[in-house]
C-alpha positions in Angstrom: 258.3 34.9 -21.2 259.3 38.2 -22.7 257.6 41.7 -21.5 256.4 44.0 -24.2 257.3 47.0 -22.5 261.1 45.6 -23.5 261.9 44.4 -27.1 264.9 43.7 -28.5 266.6 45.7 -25.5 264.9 48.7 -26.2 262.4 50.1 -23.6 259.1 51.4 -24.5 258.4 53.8 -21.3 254.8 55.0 -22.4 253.9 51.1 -22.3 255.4 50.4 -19.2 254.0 53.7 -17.2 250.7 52.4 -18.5 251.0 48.8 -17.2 252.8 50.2 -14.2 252.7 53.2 -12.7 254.9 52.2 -10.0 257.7 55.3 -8.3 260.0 52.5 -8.8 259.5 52.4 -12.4 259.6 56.0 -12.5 262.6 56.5 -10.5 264.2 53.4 -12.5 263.0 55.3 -15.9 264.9 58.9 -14.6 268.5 56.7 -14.5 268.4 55.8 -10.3 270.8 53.0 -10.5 269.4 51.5 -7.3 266.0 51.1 -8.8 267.1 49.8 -11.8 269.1 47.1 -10.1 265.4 46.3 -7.8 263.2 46.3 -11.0 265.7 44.3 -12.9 265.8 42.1 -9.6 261.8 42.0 -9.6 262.0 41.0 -13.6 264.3 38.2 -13.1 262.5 36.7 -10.1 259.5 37.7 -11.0 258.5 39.1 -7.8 255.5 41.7 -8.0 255.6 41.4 -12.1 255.3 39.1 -14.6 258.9 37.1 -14.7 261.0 38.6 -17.8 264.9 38.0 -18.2 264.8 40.3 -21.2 262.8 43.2 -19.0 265.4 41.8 -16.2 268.8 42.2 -17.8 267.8 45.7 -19.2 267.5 46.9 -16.2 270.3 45.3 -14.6 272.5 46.2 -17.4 271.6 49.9 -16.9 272.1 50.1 -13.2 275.5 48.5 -14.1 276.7 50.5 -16.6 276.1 53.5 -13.6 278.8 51.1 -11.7 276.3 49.1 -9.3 278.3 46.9 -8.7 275.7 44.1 -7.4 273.9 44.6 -10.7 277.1 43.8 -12.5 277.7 40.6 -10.6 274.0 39.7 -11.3 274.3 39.8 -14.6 277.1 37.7 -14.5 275.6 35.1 -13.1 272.7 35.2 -15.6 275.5 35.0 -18.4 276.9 32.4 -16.8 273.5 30.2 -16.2 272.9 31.0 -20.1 275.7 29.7 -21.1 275.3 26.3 -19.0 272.2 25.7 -21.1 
């Protein structure tokens, strides 16, 4: 299922503090690496939200690209499980 608040890889923020006004969110939204990684985490398990691999690999892709490294090696594993399919 795919989250409005992410299209396309972009991130509508507005939507998404409206849905959610969650510190997480807002901590993940201000470029915290560590939330990023937990709300892509959440997304992709769908624990506390709606399940969304889109939302999930957004999130995870920007907590990597700040060199989480467990974020990385998550979204590895989703590329890899895509792939499979």
């Amino acid at each position: 299922m795919s989250d409005p608040c992410c299209n396309q890889g972009r991130f509508n923020e507005q939507q998404a503090l409206r849905k959610n006004p969650d510190p997480v969110l807002k901590k993940a939204m201000r470029g915290d690496p560590k939330a990023q990684f937990n709300l892509g985490n959440c997304y992709g398990l769908g624990q506390g939200v709606t399940e969304s691999r889109d939302t999930a690999v957004f999130w995870l892709t920007e907590a990597a690209k700040q060199g989480h490294a467990a974020a990385f090696e998550l979204l590895k594993r989703i590329s890899n499980s895509s792939a499979q399919k």
